[in-house]
Backbone of each chain as nested JSON, in Angstrom:
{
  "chains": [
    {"id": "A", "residues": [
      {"number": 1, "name": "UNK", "atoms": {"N": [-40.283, -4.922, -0.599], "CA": [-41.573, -4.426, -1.074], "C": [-41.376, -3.372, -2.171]}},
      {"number": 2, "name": "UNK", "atoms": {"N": [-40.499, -2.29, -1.825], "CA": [-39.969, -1.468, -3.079], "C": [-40.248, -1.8, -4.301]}},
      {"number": 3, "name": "UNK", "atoms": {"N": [-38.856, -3.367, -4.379], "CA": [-39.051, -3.623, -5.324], "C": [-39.89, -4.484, -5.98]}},
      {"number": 4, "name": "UNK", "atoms": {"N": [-40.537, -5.004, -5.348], "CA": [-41.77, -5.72, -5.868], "C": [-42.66, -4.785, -6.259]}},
      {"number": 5, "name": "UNK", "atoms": {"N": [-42.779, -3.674, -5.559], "CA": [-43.995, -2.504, -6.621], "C": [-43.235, -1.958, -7.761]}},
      {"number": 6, "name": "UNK", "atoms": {"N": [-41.947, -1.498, -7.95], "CA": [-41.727, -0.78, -9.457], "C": [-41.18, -1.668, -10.059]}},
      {"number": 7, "name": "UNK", "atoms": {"N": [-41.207, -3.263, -10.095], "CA": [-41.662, -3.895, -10.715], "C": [-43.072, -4.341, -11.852]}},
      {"number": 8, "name": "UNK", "atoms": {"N": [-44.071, -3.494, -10.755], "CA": [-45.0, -3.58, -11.688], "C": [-45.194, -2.729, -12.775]}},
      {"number": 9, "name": "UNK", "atoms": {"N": [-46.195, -2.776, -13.575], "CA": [-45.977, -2.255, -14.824], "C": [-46.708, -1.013, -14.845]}},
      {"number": 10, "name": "UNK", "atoms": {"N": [-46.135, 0.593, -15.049], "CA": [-47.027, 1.59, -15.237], "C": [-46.398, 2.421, -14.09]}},
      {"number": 11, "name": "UNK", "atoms": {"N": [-45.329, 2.179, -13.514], "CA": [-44.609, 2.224, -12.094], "C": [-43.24, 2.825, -12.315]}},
      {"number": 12, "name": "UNK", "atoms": {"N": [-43.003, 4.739, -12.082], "CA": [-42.553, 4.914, -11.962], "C": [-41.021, 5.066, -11.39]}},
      {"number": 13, "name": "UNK", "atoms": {"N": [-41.733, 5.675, -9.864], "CA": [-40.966, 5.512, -9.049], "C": [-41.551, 5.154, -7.96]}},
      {"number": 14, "name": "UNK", "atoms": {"N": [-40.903, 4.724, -6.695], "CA": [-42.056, 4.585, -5.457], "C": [-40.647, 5.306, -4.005]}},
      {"number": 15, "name": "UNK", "atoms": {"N": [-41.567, 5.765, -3.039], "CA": [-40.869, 6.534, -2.078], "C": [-41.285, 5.674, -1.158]}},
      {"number": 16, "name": "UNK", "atoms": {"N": [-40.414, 4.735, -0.224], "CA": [-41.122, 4.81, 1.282], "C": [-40.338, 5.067, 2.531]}},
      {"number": 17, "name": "UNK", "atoms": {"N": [-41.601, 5.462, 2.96], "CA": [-41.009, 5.875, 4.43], "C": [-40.96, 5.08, 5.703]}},
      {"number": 18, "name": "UNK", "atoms": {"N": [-39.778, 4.983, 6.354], "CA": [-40.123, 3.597, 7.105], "C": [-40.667, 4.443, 8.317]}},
      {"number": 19, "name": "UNK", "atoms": {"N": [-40.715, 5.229, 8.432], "CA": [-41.163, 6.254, 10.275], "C": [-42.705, 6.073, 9.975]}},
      {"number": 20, "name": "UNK", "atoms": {"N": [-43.012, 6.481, 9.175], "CA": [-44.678, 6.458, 9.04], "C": [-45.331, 5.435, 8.144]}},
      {"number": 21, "name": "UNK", "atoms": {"N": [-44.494, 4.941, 7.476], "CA": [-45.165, 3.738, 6.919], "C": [-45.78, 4.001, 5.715]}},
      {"number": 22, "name": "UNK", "atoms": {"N": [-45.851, 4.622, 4.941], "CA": [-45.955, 5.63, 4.205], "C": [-45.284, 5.405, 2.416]}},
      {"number": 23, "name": "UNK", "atoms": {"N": [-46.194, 4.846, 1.73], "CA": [-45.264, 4.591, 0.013], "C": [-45.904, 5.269, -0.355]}},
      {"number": 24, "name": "UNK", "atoms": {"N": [-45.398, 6.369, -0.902], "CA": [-45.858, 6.706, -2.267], "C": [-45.324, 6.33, -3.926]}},
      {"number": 25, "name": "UNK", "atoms": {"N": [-46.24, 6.282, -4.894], "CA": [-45.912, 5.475, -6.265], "C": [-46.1, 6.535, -6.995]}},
      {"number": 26, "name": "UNK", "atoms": {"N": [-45.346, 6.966, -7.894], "CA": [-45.544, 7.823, -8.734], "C": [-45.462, 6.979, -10.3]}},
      {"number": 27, "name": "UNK", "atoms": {"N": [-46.59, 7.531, -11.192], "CA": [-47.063, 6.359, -12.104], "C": [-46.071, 7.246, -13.323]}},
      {"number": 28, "name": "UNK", "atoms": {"N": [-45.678, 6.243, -14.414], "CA": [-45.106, 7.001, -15.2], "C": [-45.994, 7.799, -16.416]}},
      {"number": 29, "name": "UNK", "atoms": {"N": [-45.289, 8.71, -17.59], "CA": [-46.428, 9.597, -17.801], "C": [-47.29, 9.002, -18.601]}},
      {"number": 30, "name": "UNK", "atoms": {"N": [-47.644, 8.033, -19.108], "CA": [-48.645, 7.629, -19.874], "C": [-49.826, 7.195, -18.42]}},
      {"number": 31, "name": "UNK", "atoms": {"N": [-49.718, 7.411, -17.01], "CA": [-50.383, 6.741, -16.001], "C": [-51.064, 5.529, -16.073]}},
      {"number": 32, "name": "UNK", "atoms": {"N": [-50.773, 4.639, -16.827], "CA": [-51.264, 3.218, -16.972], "C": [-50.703, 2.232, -15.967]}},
      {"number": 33, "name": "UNK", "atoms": {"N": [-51.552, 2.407, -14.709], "CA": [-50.787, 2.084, -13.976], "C": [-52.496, 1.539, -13.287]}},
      {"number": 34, "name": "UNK", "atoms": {"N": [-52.056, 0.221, -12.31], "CA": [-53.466, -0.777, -12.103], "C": [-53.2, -0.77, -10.338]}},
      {"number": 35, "name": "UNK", "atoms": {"N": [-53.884, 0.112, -9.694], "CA": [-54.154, -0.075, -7.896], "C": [-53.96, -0.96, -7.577]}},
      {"number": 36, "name": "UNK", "atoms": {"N": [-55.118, -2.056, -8.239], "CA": [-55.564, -3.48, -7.365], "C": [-54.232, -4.252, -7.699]}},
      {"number": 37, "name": "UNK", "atoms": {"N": [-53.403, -4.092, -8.509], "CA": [-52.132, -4.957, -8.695], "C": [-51.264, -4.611, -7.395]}},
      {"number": 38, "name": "UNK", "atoms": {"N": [-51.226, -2.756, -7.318], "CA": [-50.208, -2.354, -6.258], "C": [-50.562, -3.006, -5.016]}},
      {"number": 39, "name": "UNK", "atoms": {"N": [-52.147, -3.103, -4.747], "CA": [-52.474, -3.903, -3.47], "C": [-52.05, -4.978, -3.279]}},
      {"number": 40, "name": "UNK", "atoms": {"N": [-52.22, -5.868, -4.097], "CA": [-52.039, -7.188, -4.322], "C": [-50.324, -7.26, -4.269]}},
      {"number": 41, "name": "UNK", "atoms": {"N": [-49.795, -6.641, -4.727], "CA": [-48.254, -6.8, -4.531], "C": [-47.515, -6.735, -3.447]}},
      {"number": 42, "name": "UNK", "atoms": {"N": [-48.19, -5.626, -2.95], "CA": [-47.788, -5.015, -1.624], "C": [-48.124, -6.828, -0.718]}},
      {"number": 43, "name": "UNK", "atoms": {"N": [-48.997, -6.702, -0.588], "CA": [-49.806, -8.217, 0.651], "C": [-48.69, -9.338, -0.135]}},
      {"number": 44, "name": "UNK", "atoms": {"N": [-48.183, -9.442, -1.318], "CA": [-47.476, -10.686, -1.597], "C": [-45.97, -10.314, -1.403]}},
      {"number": 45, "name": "UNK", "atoms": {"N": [-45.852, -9.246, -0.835], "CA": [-44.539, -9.188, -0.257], "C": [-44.376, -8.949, 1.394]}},
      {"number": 46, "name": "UNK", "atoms": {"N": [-45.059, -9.503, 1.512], "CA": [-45.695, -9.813, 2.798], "C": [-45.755, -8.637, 4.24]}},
      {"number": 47, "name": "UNK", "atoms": {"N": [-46.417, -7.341, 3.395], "CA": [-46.64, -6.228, 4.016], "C": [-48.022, -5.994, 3.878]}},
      {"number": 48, "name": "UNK", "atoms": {"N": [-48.809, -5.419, 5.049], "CA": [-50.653, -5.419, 4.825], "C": [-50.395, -3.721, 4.791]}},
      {"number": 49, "name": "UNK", "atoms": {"N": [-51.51, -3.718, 3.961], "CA": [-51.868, -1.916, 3.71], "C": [-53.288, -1.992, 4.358]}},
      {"number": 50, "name": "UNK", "atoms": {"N": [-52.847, -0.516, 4.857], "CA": [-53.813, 0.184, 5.958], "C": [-54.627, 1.166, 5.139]}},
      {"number": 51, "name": "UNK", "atoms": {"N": [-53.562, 1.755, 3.915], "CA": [-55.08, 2.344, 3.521], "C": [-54.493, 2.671, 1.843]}},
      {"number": 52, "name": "UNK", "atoms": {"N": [-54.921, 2.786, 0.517], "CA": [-54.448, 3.086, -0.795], "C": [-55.738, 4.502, -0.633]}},
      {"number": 53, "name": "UNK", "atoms": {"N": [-54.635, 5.789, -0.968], "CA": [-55.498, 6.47, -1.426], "C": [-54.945, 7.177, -3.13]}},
      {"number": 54, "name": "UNK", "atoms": {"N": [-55.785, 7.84, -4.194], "CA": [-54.979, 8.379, -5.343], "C": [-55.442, 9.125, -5.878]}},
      {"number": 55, "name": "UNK", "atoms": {"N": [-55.032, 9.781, -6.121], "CA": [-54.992, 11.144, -7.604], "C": [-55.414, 10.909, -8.67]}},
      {"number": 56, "name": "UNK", "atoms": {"N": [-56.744, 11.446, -9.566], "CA": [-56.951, 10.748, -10.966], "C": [-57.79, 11.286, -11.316]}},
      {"number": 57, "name": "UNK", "atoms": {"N": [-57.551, 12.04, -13.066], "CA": [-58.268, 12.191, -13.818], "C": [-58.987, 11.804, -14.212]}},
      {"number": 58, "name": "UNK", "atoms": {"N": [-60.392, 12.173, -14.797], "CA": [-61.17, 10.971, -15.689], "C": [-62.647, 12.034, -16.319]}},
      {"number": 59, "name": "UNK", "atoms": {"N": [-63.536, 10.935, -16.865], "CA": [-64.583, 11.295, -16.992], "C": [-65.474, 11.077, -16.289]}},
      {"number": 60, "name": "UNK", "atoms": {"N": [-66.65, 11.367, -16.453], "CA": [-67.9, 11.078, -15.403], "C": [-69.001, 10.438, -16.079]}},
      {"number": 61, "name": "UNK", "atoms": {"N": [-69.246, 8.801, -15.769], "CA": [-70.418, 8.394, -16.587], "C": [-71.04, 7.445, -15.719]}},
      {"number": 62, "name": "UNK", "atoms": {"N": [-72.343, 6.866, -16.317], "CA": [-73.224, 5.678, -15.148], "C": [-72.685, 4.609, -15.45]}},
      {"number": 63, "name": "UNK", "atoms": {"N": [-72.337, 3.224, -15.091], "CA": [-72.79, 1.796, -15.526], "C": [-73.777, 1.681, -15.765]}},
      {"number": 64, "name": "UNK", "atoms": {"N": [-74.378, 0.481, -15.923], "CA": [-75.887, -0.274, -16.557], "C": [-76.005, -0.515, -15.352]}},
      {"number": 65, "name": "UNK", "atoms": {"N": [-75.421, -0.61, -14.132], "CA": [-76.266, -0.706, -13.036], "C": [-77.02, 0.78, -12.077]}},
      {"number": 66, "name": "UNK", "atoms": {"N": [-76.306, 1.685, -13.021], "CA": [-76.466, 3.271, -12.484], "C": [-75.585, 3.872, -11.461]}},
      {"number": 67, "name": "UNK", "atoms": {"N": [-74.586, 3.185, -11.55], "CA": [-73.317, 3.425, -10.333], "C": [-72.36, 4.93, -11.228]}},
      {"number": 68, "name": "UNK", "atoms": {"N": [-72.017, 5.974, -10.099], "CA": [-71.326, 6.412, -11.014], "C": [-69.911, 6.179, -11.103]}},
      {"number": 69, "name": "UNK", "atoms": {"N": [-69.373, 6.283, -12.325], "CA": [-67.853, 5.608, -12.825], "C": [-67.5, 6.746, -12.691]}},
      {"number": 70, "name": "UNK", "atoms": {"N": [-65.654, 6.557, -12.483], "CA": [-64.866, 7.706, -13.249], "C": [-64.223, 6.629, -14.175]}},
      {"number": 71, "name": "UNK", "atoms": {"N": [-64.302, 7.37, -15.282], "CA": [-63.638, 6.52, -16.462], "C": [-62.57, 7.406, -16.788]}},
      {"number": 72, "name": "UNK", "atoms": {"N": [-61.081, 6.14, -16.668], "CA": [-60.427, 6.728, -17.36], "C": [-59.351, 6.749, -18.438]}},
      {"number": 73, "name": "UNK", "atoms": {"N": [-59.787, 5.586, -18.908], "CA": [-59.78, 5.244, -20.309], "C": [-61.078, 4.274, -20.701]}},
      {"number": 74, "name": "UNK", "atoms": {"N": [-60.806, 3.637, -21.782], "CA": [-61.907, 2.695, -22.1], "C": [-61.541, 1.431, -20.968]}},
      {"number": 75, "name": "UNK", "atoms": {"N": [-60.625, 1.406, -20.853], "CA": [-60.033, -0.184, -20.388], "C": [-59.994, 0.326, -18.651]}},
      {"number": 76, "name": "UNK", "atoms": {"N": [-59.955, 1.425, -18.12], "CA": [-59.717, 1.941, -16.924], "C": [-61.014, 2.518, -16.579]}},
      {"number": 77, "name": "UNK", "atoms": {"N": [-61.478, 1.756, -15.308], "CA": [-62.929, 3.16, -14.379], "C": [-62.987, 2.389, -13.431]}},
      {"number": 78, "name": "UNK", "atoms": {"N": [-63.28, 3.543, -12.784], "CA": [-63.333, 3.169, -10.849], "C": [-65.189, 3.453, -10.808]}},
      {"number": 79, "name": "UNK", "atoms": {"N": [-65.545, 2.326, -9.912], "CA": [-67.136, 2.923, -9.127], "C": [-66.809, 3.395, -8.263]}},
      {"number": 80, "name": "UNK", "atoms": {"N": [-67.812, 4.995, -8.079], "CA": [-67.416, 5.831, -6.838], "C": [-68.498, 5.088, -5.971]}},
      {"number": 81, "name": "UNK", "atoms": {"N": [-68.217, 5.38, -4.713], "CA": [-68.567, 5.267, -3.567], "C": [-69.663, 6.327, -3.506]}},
      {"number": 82, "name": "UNK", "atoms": {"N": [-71.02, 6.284, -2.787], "CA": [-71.358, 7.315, -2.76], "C": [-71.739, 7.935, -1.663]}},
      {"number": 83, "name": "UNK", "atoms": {"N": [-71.014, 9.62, -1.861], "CA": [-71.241, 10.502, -0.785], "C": [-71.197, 12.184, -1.205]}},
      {"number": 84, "name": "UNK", "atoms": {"N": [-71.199, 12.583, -0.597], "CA": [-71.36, 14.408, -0.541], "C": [-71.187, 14.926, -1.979]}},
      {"number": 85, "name": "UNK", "atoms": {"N": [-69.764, 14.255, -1.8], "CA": [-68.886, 14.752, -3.127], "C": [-69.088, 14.277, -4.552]}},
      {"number": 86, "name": "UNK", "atoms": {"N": [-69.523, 13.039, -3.978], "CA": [-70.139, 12.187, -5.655], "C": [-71.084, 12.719, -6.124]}},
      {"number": 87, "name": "UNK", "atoms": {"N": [-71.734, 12.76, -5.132], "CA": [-73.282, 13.466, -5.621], "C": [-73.492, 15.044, -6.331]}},
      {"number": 88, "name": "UNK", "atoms": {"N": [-72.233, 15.865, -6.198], "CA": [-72.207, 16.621, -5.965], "C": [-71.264, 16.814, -7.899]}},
      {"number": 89, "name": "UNK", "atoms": {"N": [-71.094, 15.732, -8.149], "CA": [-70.521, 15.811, -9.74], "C": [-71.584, 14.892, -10.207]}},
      {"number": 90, "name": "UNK", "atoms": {"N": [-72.998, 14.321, -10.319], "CA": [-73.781, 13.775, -10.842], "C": [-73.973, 14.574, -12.025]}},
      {"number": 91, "name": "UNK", "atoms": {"N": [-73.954, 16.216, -11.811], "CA": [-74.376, 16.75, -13.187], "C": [-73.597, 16.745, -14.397]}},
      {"number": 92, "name": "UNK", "atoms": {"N": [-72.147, 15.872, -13.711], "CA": [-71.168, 16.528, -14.444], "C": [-71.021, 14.823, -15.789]}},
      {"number": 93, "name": "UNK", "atoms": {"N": [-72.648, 13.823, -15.21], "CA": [-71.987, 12.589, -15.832], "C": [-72.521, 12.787, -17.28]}},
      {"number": 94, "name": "UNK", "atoms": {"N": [-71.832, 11.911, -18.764], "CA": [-71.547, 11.96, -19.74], "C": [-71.417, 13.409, -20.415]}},
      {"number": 95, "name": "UNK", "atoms": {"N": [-70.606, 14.447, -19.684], "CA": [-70.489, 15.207, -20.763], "C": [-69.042, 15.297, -20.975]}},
      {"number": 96, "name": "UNK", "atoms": {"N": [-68.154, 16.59, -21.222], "CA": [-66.692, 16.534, -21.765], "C": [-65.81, 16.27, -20.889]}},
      {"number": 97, "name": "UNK", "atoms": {"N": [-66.113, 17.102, -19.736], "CA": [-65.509, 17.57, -18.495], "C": [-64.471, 16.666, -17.767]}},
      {"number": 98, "name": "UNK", "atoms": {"N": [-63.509, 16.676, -17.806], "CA": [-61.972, 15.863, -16.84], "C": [-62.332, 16.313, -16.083]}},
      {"number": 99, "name": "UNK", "atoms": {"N": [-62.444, 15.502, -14.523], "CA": [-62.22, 16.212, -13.596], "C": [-61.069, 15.555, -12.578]}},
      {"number": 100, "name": "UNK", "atoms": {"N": [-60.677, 16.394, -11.691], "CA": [-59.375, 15.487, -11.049], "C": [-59.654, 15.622, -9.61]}},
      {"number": 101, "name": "UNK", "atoms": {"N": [-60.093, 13.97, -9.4], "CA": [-60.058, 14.062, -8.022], "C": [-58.978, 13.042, -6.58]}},
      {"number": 102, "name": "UNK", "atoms": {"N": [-58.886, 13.131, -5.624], "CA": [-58.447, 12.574, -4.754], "C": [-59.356, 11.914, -3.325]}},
      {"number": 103, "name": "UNK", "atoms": {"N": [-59.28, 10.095, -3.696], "CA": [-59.987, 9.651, -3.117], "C": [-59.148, 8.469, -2.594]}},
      {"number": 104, "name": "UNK", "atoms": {"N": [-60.167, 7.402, -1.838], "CA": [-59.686, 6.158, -1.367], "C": [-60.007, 4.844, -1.782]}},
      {"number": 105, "name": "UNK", "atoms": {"N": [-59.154, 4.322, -2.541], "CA": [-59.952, 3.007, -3.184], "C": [-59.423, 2.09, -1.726]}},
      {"number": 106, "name": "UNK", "atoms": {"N": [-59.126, 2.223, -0.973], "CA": [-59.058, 0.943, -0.587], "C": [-58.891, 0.987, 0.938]}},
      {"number": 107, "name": "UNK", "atoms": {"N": [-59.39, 0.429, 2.313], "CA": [-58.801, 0.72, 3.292], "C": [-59.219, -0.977, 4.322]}},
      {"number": 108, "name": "UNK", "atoms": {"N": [-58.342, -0.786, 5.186], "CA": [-58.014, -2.378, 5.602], "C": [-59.452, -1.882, 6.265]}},
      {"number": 109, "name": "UNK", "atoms": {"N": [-60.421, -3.58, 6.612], "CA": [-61.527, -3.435, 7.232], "C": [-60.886, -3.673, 8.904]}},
      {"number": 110, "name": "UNK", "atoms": {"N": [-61.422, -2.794, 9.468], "CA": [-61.166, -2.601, 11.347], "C": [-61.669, -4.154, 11.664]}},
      {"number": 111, "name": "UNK", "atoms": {"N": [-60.902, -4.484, 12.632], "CA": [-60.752, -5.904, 13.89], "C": [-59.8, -6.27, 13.342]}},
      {"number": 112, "name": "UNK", "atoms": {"N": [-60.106, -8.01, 14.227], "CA": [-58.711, -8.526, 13.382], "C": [-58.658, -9.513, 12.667]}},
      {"number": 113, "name": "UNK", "atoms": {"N": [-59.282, -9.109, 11.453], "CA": [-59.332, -10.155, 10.31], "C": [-58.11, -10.395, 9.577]}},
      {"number": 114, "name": "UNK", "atoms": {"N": [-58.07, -11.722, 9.272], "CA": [-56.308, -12.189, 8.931], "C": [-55.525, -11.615, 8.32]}},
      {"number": 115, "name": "UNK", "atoms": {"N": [-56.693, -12.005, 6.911], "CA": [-56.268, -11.008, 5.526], "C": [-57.381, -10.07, 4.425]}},
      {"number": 116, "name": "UNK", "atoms": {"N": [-57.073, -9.207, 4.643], "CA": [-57.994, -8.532, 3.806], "C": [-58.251, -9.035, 2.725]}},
      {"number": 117, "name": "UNK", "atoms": {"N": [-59.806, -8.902, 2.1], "CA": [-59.452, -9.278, 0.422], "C": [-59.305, -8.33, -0.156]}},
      {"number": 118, "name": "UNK", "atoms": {"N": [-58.106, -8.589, -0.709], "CA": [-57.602, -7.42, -1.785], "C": [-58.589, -8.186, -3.261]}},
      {"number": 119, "name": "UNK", "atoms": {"N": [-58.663, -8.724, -3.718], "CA": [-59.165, -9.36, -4.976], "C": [-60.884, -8.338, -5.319]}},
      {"number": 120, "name": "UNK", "atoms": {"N": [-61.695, -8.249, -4.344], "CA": [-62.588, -7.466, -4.188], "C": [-62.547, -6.444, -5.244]}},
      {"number": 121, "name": "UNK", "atoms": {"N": [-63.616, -6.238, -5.774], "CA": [-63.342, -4.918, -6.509], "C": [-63.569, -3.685, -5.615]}},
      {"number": 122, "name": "UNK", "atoms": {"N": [-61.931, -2.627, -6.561], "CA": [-62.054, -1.162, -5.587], "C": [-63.464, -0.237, -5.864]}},
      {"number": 123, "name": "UNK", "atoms": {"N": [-63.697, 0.16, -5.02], "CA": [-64.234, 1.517, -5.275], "C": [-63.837, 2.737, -4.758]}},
      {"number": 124, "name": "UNK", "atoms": {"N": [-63.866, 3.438, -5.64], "CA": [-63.103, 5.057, -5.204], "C": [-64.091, 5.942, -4.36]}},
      {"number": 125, "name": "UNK", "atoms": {"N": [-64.005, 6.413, -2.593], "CA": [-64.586, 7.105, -2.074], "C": [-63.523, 8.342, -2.52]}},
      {"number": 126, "name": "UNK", "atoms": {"N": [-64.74, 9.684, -2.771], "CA": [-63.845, 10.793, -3.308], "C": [-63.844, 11.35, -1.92]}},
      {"number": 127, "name": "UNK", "atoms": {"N": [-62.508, 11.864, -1.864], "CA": [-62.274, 13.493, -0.787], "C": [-61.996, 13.919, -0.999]}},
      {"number": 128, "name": "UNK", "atoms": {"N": [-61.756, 14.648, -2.409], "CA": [-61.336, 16.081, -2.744], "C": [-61.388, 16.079, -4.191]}},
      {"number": 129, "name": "UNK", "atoms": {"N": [-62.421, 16.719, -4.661], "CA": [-62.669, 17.191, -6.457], "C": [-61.559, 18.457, -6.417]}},
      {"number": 130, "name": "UNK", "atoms": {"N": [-60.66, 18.08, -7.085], "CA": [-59.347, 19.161, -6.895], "C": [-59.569, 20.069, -8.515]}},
      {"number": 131, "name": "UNK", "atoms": {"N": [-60.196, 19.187, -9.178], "CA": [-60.374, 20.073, -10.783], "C": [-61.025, 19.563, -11.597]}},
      {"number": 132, "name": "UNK", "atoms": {"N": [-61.865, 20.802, -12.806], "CA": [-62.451, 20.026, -13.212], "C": [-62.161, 20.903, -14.887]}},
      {"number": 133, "name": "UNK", "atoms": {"N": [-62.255, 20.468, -15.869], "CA": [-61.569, 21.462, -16.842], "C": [-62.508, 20.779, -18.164]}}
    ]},
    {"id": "B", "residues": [
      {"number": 1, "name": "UNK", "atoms": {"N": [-53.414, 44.017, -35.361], "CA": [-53.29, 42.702, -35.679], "C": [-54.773, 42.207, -36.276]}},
      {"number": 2, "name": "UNK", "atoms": {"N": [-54.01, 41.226, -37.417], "CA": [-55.601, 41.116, -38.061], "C": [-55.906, 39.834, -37.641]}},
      {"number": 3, "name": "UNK", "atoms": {"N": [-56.955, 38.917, -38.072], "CA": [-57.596, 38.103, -37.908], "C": [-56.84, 36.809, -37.967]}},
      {"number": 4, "name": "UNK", "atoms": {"N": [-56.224, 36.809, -38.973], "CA": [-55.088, 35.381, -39.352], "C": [-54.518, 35.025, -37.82]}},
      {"number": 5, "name": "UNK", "atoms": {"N": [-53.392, 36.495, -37.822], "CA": [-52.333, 36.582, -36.733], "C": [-53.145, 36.056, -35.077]}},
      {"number": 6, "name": "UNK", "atoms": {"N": [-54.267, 36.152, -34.509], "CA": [-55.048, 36.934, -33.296], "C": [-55.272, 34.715, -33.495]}},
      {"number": 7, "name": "UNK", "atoms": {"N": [-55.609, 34.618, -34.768], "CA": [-56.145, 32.993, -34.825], "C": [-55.319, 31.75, -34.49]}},
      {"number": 8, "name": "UNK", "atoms": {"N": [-53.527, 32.28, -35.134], "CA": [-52.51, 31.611, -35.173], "C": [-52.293, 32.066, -33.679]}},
      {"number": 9, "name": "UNK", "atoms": {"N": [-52.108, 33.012, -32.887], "CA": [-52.153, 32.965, -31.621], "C": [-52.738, 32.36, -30.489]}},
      {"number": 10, "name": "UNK", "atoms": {"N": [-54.077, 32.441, -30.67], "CA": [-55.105, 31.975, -30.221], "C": [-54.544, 29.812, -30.08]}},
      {"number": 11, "name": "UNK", "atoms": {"N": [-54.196, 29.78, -31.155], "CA": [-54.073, 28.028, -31.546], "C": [-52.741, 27.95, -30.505]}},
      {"number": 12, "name": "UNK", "atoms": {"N": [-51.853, 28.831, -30.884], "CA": [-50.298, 28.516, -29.902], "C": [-50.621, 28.127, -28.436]}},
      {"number": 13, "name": "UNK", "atoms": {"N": [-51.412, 29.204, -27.712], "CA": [-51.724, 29.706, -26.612], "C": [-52.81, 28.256, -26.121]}},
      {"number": 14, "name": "UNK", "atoms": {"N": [-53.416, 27.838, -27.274], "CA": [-54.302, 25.876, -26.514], "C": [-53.249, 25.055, -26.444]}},
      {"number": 15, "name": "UNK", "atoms": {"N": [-52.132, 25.272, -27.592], "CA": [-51.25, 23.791, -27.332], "C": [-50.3, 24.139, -26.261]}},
      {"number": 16, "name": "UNK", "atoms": {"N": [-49.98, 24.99, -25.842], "CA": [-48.922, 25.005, -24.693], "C": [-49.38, 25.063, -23.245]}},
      {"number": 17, "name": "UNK", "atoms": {"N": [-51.036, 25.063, -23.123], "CA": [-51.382, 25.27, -22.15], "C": [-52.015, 23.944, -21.66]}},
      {"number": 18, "name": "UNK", "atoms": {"N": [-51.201, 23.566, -20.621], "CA": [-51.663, 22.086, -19.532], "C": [-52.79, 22.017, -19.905]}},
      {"number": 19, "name": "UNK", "atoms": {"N": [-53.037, 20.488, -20.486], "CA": [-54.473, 19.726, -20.086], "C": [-54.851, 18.935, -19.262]}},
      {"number": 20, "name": "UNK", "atoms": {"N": [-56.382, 18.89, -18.636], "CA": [-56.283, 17.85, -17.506], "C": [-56.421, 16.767, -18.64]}},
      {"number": 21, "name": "UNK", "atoms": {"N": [-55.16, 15.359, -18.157], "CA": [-55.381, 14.655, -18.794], "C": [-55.968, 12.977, -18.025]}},
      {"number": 22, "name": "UNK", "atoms": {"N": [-56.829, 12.585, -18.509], "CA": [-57.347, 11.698, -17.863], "C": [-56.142, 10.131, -17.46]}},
      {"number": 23, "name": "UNK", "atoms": {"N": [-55.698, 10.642, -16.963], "CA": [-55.146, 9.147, -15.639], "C": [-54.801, 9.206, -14.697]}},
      {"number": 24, "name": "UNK", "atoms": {"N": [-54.187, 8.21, -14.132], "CA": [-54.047, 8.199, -11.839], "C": [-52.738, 9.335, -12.387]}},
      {"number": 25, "name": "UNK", "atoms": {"N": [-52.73, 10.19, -11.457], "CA": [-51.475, 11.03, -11.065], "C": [-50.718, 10.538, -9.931]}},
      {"number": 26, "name": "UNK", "atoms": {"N": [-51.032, 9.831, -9.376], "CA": [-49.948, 9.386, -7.852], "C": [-51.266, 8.614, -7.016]}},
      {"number": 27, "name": "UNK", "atoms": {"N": [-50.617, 7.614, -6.707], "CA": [-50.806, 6.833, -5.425], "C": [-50.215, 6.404, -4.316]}},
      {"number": 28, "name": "UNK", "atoms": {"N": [-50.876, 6.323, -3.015], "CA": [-50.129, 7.073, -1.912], "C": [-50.867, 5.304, -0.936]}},
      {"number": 29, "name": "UNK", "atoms": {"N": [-49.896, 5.015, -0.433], "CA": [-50.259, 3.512, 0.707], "C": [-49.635, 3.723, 1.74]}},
      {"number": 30, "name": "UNK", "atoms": {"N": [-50.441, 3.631, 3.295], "CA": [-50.463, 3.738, 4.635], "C": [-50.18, 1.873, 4.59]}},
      {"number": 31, "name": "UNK", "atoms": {"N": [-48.905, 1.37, 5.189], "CA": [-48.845, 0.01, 5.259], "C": [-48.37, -0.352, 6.795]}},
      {"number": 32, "name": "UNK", "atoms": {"N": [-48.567, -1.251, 7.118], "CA": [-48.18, -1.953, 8.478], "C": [-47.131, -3.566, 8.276]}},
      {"number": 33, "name": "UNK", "atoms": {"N": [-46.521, -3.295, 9.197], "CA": [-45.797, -4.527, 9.232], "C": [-44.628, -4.55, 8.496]}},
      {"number": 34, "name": "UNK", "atoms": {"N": [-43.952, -2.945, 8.28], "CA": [-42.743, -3.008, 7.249], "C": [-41.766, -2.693, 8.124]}},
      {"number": 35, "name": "UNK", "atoms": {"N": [-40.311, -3.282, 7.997], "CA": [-39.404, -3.61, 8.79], "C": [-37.728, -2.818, 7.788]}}
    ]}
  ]
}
């Protein structure tokens, strides 16, 4: 599995831990680096993830459906999830402001369904607006 | 110190100082079934 993730592209380094189960990916510095691939890689090396959570800068803007994005490039944005914390940077959408937060794009759905769909699009639930500059 | 000097300072003191820069900083996976 290792190496099937820093294989992918934007992919530093990756740490895992076999006691807790536990990878972390550290993206290299340009961070162009794609979740839904790491998910998808992970399940095709025939390991299921329990939960992707990540670290990430961005901006704050709506879609055309009124969802709020973190954008973080043109080609990169997550739809947040909404709760406490989202709501709680609504003022902060289209203006300059980076902010850096830590959330969960992804977590296996509870029972016992075979295979998750990873293909799904993520959405980022935030738990922690760590900065905003 | 006059105005030039306080300006050319001022400019040093933005470029050396960390920006938040917009992308993922680290991603972190809870997995099952690894051997």
């Amino acid at each position: 599995m290792k190496q099937h993730l820093q294989r992918q592209s934007g992919v530093a380094n990756v740490d895992v831990s076999l006691i807790d189960g536990k990878v972390e990916i550290t993206p290299k510095e340009d961070g162009k680096i794609e979740p839904a691939q790491l998910l998808k890689a992970t399940y095709d090396s025939g390991v299921s993830v329990a939960e992707l959570d990540m670290t990430a800068a961005g901006k704050l803007l709506k879609d055309t459906s009124g969802n709020l994005v973190l954008q973080l490039s043109p080609n990169q944005s997550f739809v947040l999830a909404p709760n406490e914390l989202s709501k709680g940077l609504e003022p902060l959408v289209d203006s300059s402001t980076v902010v850096s937060v830590r959330g969960q794009l992804y977590k296996k759905p509870a029972g016992k369904q075979k295979k998750a769909d990873v293909a799904a699009p993520l959405k980022l639930l935030i738990l922690e607006v760590q900065k905003k500059e | 110190m006059n105005r030039k000097h306080l300006a050319l300072l001022l400019l040093a003191g933005s470029i050396f100082v960390p920006q938040l820069q917009a992308q993922i900083k680290h991603v972190e996976m809870r997995v099952e079934g690894m051997t």
